[in-house]
Each structure stands twice: as C-alpha cells, then as structure tokens.
C-alpha positions in Angstrom: 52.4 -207.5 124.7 55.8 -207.6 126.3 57.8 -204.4 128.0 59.8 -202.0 126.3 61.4 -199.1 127.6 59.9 -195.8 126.1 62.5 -192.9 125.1 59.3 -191.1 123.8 56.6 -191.4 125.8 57.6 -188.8 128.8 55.1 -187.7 130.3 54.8 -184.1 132.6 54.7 -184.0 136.4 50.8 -183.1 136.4 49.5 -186.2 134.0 48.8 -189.3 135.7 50.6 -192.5 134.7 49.4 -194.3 131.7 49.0 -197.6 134.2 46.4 -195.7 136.7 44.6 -194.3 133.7 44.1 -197.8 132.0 42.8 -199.5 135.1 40.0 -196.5 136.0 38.9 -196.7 131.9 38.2 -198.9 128.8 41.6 -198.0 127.6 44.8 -200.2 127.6 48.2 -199.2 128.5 48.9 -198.9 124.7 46.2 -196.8 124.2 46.0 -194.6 126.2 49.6 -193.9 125.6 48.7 -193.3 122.0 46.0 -191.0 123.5 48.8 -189.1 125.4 50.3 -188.0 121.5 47.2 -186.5 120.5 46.2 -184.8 123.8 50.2 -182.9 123.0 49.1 -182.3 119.1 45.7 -180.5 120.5 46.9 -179.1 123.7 50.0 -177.2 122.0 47.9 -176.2 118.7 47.1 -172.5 120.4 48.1 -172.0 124.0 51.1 -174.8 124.0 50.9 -175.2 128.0 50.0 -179.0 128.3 46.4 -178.2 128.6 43.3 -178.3 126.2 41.7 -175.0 126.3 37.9 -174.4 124.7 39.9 -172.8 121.6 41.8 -175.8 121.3 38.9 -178.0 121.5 36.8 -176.5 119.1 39.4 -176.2 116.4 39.8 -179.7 116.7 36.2 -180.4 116.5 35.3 -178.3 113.8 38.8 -176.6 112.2 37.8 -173.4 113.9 38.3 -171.9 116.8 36.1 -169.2 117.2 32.8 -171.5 116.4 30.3 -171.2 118.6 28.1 -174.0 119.3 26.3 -175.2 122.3 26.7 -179.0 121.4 30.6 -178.3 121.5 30.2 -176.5 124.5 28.5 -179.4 126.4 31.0 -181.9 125.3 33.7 -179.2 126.7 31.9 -179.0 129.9 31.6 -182.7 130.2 35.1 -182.9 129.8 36.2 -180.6 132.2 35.7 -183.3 135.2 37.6 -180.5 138.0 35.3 -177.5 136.4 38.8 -175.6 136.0 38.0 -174.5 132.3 40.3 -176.3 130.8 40.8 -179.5 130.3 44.4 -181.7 131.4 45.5 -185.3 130.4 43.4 -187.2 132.9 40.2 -185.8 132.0 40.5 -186.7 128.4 41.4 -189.6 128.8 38.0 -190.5 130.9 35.8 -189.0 129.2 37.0 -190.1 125.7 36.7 -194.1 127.5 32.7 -192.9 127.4 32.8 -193.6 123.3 35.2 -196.4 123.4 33.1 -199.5 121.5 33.3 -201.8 124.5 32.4 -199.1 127.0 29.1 -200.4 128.9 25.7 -198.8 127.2 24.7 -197.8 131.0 27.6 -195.4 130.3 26.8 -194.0 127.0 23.2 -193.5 128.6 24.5 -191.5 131.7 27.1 -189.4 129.7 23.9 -188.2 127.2 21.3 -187.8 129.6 24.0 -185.2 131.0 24.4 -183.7 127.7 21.1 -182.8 127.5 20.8 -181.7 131.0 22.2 -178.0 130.4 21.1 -177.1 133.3 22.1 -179.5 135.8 18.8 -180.1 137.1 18.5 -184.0 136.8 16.0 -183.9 134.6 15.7 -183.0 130.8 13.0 -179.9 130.2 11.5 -179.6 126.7 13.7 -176.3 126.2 16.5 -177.9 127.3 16.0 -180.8 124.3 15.4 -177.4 122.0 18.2 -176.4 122.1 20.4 -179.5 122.2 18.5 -180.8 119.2 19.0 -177.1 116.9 22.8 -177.6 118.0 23.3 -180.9 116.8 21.5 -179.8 113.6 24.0 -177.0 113.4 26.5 -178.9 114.3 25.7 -181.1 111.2 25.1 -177.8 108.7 21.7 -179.7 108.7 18.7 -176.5 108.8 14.8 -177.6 109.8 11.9 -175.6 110.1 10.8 -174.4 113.7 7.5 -176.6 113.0 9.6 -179.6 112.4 12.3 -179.3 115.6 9.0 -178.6 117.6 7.3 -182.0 116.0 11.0 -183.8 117.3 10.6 -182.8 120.8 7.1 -183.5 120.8 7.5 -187.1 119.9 10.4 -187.4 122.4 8.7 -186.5 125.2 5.5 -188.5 124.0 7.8 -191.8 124.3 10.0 -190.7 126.9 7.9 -188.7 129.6 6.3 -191.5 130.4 4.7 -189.9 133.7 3.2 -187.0 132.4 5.5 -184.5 134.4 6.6 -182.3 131.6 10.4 -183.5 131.8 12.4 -186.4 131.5 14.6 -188.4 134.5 17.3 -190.6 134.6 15.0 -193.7 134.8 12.9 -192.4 132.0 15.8 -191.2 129.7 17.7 -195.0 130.1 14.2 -196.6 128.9 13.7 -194.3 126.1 17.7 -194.9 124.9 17.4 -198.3 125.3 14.1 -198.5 123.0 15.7 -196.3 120.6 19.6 -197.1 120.4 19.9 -194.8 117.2 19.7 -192.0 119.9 23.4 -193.3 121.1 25.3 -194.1 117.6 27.3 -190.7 117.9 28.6 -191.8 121.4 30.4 -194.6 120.0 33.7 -193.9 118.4 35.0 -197.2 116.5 38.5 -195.5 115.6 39.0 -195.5 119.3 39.4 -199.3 119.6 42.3 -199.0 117.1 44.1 -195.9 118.4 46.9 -197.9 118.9 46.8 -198.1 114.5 47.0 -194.3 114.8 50.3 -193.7 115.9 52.2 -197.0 115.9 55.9 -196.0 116.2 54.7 -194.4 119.2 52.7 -197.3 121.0 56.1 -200.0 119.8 58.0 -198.3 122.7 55.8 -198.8 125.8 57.6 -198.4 129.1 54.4 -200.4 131.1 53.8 -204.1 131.0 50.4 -205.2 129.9 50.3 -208.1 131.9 51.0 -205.6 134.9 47.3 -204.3 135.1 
C-alpha cells in the first residue's frame, strides 16, 4: 500500500497517531484509520466532545441509551484503560484489537477472564459467573429458569475449579477456555479484519506509509 496524503483524516491534539496505534495492536495503519471514522460517528452521537461516553456506548451496542446491563457495563469498564469514565481514541482502539481475528487466543482468554472478574479480585466467584451469565442472557433477550442458570454454573465450576477452592484463577480459567473454545466465539469480531471494506473512500487517502511500521 503506497502513501497518500490524507485531506480527511485529521485527527485532534489528544488522539495518538494512527502509526503508534498500529504498532502497539493487531490493527494496520488503514485500519485503524478506518476505526478513527467510527470512533467520530459514536463519540459525537450524544455528547459530540471527541469522547465515547457510557450513553454513547450503549446506544451503539444496543440502540438505546438508557439500557442497563451489566454485560455492557463490563465491556465499558474494560474499555476505559485510564479509569476516567469515558472512553478517548486510544483506548478503543486497543481494546477493539482484543476481537480482531488474528489477535493471539492468550488475549481473548485474559480480556474474558476479566470480564467475569467484576470484582477485581483475580479470581472468578460463583456469584460473580451469576451474574455475568443472567447478563449475557439478557443481553441476548434469551430468559432461563433460576434452576437452569444454577445447573450452568454448576457445570462450570465442576470443569473449571479444578482445585476444589470455590473460585476460578487465571491458570484455571485459560485451561477451561482452551477445552471449551465455544466459551470465546463472541470475542472474535470477523468484520474487524475488513474494516478497511467499511469505509473505503476514507482508508484511499492515507497520510502514513505501510511499509513505514
């Protein structure tokens, strides 16, 4: 991919160069320029001040803004590397390279574990899987019984605590993924390999040479 001046990819004084951001993720140049025009569509779709707020997030998760739901929450949180409450260019940028097809599975496995971790603990309680797994259900408009969430967590833990201990660590979480990939498929994002296909006319006018990274 040769270089081409860019008229329309300017970026503001407080987001990191497109360059730096493709050399730190999965992302190339291209992409993560591409990136850059839909971090502007959600930033500016309530607040418009360069930054995606929880409100923002949510609408573009689920259409609206004033959902609630935990598993959105998380994947804010996650987000929100600087724990400032929103979240800026760089940020979403690294964290979207998590679901990027050719991002390492040792990732994937790391980003979930702290997922489920909701309370920052470095381990994974069976309340804490409770709740994750009734938010992803709601997340999905998908309703079980209390028996049958209960029965879910039970089998987790059977295969996954492998020590006995009542909770679930890094080591024990990677062996249990890894036995069970299906656990992972929603942190894969295959659209994200071809985000350059999303907004072409933008990614034809690239200011940054490939061959410079």
């Amino acid at each position: 991919m040769g270089c081409v001046s860019s008229k329309q990819f300017k970026r503001d004084a407080q987001h990191e160069d497109p360059a730096i951001l493709a050399k730190e993720t999965t992302f190339s140049v291209s992409e993560v320029e591409a990136l850059y025009e839909l971090f502007k569509k959600i930033s500016h779709s309530i607040f418009r001040d360069g930054l995606i707020h929880k409100e923002e997030f949510q609408l573009a998760l689920f259409r609206n803004s004033n959902k609630k739901n935990l598993f959105a929450n998380r994947i804010f949180d996650l987000f929100d590397l600087k724990r400032t409450g929103v979240i800026d260019f760089g940020e979403f940028v690294r964290s979207l390279s998590i679901f990027h097809p050719e991002t390492p599975m040792g990732d994937k496995i790391a980003f979930a574990f702290r997922l489920y971790d909701l309370r920052g603990t470095g381990c994974i309680e069976r309340e804490e899987l409770r709740e994750m797994v009734l938010a992803i259900l709601n997340e999905s408009d998908l309703f079980l019984s209390e028996e049958s969430v209960e029965q879910i967590v039970d089998q987790t833990f059977k295969q996954a605590d492998l020590n006995d201990d009542g909770k679930i660590d890094p080591d024990e979480w990677k062996a249990f993924a890894n036995k069970n990939p299906a656990l992972l498929k929603n942190m894969t994002l295959p659209y994200l390999k071809d985000i350059t296909m999303v907004f072409p006319s933008f990614v034809l006018h690239s200011e940054v040479c490939e061959e410079e990274l």
